[in-house]
Structures are given as structure tokens and as C-alpha cells.
C-alpha positions as CSV (number, residue, x, y, z in Angstrom):
1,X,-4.5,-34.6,2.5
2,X,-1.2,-33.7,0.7
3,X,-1.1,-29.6,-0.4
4,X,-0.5,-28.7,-3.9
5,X,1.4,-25.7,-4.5
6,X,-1.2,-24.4,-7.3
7,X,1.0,-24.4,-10.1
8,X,-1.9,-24.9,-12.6
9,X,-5.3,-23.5,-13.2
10,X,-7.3,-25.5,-15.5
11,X,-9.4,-23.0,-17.8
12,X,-11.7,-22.8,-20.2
13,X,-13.0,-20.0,-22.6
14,X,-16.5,-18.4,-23.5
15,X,-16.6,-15.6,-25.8
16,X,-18.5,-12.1,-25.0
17,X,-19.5,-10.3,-27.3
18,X,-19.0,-6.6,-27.0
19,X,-20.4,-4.0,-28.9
20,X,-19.1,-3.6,-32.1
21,X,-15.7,-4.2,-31.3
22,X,-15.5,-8.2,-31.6
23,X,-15.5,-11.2,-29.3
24,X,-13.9,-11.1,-26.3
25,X,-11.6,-14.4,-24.7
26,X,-12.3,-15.4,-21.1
27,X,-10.1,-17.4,-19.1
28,X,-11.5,-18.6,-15.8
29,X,-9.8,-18.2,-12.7
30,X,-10.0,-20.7,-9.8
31,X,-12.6,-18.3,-7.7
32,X,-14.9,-18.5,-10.9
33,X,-14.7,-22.1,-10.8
34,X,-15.7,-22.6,-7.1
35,X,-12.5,-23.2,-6.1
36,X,-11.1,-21.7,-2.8
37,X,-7.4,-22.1,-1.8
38,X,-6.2,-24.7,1.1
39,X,-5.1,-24.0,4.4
40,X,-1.4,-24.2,5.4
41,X,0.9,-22.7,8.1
42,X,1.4,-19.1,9.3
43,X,4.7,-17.7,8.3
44,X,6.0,-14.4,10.2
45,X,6.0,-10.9,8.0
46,X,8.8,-9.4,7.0
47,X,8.7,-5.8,6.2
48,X,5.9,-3.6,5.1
49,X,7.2,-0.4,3.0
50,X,6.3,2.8,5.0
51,X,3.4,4.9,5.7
52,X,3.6,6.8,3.2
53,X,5.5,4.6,0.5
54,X,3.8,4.9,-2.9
55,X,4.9,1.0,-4.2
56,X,5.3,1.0,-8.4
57,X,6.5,-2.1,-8.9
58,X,6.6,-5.6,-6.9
59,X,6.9,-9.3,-7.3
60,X,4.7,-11.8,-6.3
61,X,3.9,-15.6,-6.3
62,X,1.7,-17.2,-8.9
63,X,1.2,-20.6,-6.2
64,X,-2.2,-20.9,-4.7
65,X,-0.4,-22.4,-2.5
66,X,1.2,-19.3,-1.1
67,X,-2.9,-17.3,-0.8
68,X,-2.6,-15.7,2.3
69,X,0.6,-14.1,1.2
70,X,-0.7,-13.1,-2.2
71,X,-3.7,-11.6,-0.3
72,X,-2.2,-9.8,2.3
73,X,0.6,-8.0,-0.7
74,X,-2.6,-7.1,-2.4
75,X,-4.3,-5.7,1.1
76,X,-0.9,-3.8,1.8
77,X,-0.4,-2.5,-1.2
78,X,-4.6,-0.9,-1.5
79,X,-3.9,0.5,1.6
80,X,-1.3,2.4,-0.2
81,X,-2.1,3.7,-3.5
82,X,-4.7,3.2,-5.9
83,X,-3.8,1.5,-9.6
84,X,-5.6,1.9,-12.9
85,X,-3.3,-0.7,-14.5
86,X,-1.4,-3.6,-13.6
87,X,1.0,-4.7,-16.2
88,X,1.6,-8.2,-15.4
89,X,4.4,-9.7,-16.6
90,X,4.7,-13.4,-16.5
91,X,6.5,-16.8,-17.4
92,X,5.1,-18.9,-19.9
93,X,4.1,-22.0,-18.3
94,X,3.2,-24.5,-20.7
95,X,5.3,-23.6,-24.4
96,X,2.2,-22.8,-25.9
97,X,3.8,-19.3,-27.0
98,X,4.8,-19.1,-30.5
99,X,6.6,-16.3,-30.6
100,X,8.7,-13.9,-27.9
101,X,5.8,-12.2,-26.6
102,X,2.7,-13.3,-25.7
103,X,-0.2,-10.6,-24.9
104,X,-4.4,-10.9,-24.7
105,X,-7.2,-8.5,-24.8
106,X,-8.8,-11.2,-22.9
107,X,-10.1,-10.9,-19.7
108,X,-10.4,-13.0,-16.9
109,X,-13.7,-14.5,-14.7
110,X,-13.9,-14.1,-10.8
111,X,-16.2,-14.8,-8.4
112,X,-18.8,-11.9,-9.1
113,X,-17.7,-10.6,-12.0
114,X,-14.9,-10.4,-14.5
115,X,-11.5,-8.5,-14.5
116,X,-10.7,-6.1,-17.9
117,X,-7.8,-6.0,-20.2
118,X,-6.8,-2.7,-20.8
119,X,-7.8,-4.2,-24.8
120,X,-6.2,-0.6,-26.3
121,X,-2.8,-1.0,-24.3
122,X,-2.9,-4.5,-24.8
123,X,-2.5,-4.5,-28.9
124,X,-0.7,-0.9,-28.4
125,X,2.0,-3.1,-26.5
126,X,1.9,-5.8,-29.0
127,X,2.3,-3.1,-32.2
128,X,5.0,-2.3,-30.4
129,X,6.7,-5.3,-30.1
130,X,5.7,-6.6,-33.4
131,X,3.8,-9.4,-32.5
132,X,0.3,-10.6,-32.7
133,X,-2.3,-10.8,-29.7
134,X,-2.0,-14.6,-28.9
135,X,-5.2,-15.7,-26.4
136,X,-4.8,-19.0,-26.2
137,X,-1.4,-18.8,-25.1
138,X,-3.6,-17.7,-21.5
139,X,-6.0,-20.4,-21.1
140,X,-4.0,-22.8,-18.8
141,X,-1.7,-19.8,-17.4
142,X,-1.6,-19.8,-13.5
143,X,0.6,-17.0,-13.8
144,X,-2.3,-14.7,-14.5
145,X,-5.0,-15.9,-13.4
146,X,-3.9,-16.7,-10.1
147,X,-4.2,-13.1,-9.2
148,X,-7.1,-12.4,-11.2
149,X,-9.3,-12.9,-7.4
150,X,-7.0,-10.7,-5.6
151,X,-7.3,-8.0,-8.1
152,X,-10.9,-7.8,-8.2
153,X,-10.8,-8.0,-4.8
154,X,-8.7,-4.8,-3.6
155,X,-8.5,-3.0,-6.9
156,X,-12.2,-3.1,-8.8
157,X,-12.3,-2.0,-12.0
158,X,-7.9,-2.0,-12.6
159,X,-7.8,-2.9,-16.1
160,X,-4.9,-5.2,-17.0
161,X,-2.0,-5.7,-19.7
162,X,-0.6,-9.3,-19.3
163,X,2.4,-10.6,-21.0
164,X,4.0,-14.0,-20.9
165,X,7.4,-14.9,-22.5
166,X,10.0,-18.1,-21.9
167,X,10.9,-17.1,-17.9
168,X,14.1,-19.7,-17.5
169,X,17.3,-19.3,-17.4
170,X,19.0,-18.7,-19.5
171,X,18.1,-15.1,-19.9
172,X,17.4,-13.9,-23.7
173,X,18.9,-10.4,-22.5
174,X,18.1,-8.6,-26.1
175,X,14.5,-10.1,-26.1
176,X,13.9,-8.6,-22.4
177,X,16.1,-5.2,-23.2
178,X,13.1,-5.1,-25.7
179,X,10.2,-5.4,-23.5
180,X,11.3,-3.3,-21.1
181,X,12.2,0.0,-24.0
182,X,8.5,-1.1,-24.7
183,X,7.1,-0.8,-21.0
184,X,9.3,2.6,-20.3
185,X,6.8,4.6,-21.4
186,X,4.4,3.7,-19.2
187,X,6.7,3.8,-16.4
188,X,7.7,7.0,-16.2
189,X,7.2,9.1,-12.7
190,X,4.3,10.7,-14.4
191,X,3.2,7.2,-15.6
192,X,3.6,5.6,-12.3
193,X,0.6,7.6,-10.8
194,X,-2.1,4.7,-12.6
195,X,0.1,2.0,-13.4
196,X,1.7,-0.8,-11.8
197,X,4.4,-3.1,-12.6
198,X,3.7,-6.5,-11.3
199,X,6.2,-9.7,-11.9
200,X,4.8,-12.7,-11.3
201,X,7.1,-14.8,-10.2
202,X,8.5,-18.0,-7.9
203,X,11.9,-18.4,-7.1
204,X,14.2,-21.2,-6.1
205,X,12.8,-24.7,-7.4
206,X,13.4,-28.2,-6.7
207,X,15.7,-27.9,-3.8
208,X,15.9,-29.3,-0.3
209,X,16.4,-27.0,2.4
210,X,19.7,-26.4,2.0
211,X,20.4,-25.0,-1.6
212,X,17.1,-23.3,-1.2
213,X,18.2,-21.1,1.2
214,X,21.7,-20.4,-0.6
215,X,19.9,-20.0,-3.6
216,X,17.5,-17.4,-1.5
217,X,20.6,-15.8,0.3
218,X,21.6,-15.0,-3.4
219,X,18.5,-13.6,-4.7
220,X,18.0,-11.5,-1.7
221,X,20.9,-9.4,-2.3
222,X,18.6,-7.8,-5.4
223,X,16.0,-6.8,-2.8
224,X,18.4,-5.5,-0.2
225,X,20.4,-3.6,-3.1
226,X,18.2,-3.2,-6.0
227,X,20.3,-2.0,-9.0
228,X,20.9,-2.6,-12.8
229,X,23.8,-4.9,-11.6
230,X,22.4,-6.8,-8.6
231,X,19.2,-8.5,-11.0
232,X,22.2,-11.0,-11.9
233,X,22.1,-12.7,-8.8
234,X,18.1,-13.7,-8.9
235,X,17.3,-17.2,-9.4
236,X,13.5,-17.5,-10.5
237,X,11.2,-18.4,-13.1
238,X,11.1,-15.1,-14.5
239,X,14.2,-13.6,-15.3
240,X,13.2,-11.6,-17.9
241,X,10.4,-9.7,-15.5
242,X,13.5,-9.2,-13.0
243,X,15.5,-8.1,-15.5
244,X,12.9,-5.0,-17.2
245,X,12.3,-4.0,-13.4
246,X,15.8,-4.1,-12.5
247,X,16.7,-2.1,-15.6
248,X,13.9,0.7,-14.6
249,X,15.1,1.3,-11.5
250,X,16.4,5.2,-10.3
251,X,19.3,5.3,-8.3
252,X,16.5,6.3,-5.4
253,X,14.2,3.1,-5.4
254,X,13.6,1.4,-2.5
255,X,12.7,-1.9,-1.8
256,X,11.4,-4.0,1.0
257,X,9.8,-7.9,1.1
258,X,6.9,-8.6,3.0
259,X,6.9,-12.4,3.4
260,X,10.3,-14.5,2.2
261,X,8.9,-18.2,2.5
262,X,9.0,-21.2,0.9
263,X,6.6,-24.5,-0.1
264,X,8.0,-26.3,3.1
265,X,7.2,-23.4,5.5
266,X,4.0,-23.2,4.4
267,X,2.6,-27.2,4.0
268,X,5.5,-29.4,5.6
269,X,5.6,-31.1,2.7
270,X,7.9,-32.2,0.2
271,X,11.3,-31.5,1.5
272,X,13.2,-32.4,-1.2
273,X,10.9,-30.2,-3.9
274,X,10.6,-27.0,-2.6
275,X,9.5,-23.5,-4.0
276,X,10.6,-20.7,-2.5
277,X,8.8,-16.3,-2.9
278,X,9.6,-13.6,-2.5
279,X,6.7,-10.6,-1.8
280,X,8.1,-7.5,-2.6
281,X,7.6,-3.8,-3.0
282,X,9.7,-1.1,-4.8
283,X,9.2,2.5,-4.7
């Protein structure tokens, strides 16, 4: 049986109605639809942050493919710090977004129950970037919901802010500087206590072994020297996600990645299309 990487989650929506304030949107999520993720190779750790490492920010793969990573950077970072929000910024999958920024007040099924929106930050975000809450723009996007499980899982009851945009190069740098002015606030030392700055992204695609890893030697050099300057050298499908991290980085932050793997390491298959992550912390 050939392995899929997980790159889509089909969806559908039902509304709730809540109180007085409206419908509503849920997406499903592939634990809400019965769905449970395949089996595929062991690859070695890298480096968990510290003891005592209080992780704000992190990237993460939005392949089901790559589950027992995405579980285990969940299960290290609980055992860490709690997080009220989780501001997940991700790629746009499918060009369904009609304008920069896409954000919901939508929230997701899991298996169990349902993950929040923060529905206040959500369309506080959007006034602030002058745009209009666009749902739909979520119902087919892996790059949420994939994480939606893991979430429930090790953080009930985090509310979440999700944002999609156009992730490929090339980088609109003025529509990113944006986002990021717009995310400061919530990001500030004081800030960083409940919230969390997740990018969901993959990195290298559609390469055989060898440009993947040169392309991976070159995006590594953000995580080993994470800086304003060093975001330039990461090639993934969110570039504007690197790019508002990178830019609210303190001279101090530290950084550390807890699996660097790719699609061939973990299923043996398709040598010639492969998808390489990154699992990272900063703090």
C-alpha cells in the first residue's frame, strides 16, 4: 500500500448555532472523520529545547504523513508550558482566498469534541488588517486542520486564531511586514505567557535526494542562526510565516529542531518527489 503524504483533508461544514451571537462554521478534521494516520518509519530526534525552555514560537508540518512527529512536538512542547492561544499561520492551499488574508471564527471537529476560535481575536485580527472573515477559504485546508487532533489532544480548551495567505515564493514582503505589525501585539514578552506562534509549514518540495538535502542545508542555517537576516535562506511553503517569526525575533532567541526529516525517510517512497520538515522550537 503506497503512503500519502496527507496533503489534503477533505471537509465538510455544519453550522452551530450559538447563543445569540450567529452560526458558527465547522470544518472537520481527519480524527472527526474516523480517519487515523498510517504507519511509516522511525526517524531519530534531533534536539529537544531545555528543561526549562519556555518555547513561543515553532514550525511544524501540515503532512499526515509526518504524525508521529507532529505528535511528539505537541507532547514536548505540553510538557513545557501551557498556551491559551495558538495563532496558526498557514499557506493557502487551494487559491480559494480572495484577498491577502484569510481568517475564520470557525472552529474545527475532533474526535470528542471540537477545537474554538478565539471568534473575538479572530475578527479583531481581521479589523486590523482590513479584511473580511473568509470561512470557506478553510474547508479543504490541511494546513489547519491537520493539527486540529493534536491540539485537542495536549492543549484542551487553547482557543485558536488561524490565518492563511499565498505561502510561495516569491515573498510579497510588504503584505507579510503587515501581518506581522498586526501579530506584534500579541507577541510581546508579556504576551507570550498565553500565546503561541505556530507556522505551519513543509519545506523543500519535489526534489530527489540530492537538492533536497542542499535545499535543507540552506534552510537550516535559519534554525542554527535565527535572525532578521538569516529568514532569506528558507525554502518552504510558507515564506511569509518565516518571514513575521523571523522579524519578531530578540537578539536572545533560541532555537532548536526536534526531528529534520523528509517524505523518503519516513515511507521509502517516491524518490524523486520528496518533502522535506522541519520541527522546531524558538524561545
Amino acid at each position: 500500500m503506497r503512503l500519502r503524504t496527507g496533503i489534503a483533508v477533505l471537509s465538510f461544514t455544519l453550522p452551530l448555532l450559538v447563543g445569540c451571537s450567529g452560526r458558527v462554521r465547522l470544518y472537520s478534521t481527519w480524527s472527526s472523520l474516523g480517519e487515523e494516520p498510517g504507519r511509516t518509519r522511525p526517524v531519530a530526534v534531533g534536539a529537544p529545547p531545555p528543561l526549562d525552555a519556555r518555547p513561543w514560537a515553532g514550525t511544524v508540518s501540515h503532512h499526515l504523513l509526518a504524525a508521529a512527529q507532529i505528535d511528539r512536538w505537541f507532547a514536548e512542547l505540553a510538557a513545557r508550558r501551557g498556551v491559551k492561544r495558538f495563532y496558526i499561520l498557514s499557506p493557502s492551499h487551494w487559491g480559494l482566498s480572495t484577498q491577502e488574508y484569510s481568517i475564520t471564527d470557525g472552529s474545527w471537529r475532533v474526535k470528542g469534541g471540537i477545537v474554538q476560535s478565539d471568534r473575538a481575536a479572530a475578527r479583531e485580527l481581521a479589523r486590523t488588517l482590513g479584511v473580511k472573515l473568509e470561512p470557506s477559504v478553510f474547508d479543504p485546508e490541511h494546513g489547519v486542520a491537520t493539527l486540529m487532533p493534536y491540539v485537542s489532544k495536549y492543549f484542551p480548551g487553547a482557543r485558536i486564531v488561524a490565518v492563511a495567505y499565498r505561502g510561495e515564493p516569491p515573498l510579497n514582503q510588504p503584505m507579510a511586514m503587515r501581518l506581522c505589525e498586526a501579530l506584534a501585539p500579541a507577541f510581546t514578552r508579556e504576551g507570550r505567557d498565553g500565546n503561541f506562534l505556530l507556522v505551519s509549514t513543509d519545506f523543500s518540495h519535489h526534489g530527489d535526494r540530492v537538492s533536497t538535502q542542499a535545499r535543507d542545508e540552506r534552510s537550516n542555517a535559519f534554525f542554527v542562526a535565527p535572525s532578521p537576516s538569516t529568514w532569506i535562506l528558507v525554502g518552504c511553503d510558507n515564506r511569509p510565516g518565516i518571514y513575521v517569526l523571523a522579524m519578531l525575533l530578540e537578539p536572545t532567541t533560541r532555537s532548536t529542531v526536534l526531528y529534520h526529516c523528509n517524505s523518503w525517510d519516513l515511507s521509502d517512497q517516491d524518490e524523486d518527489n520528496i518533502t522535506s520538515y522541519f520541527f522546531s522550537y524558538f524561545w
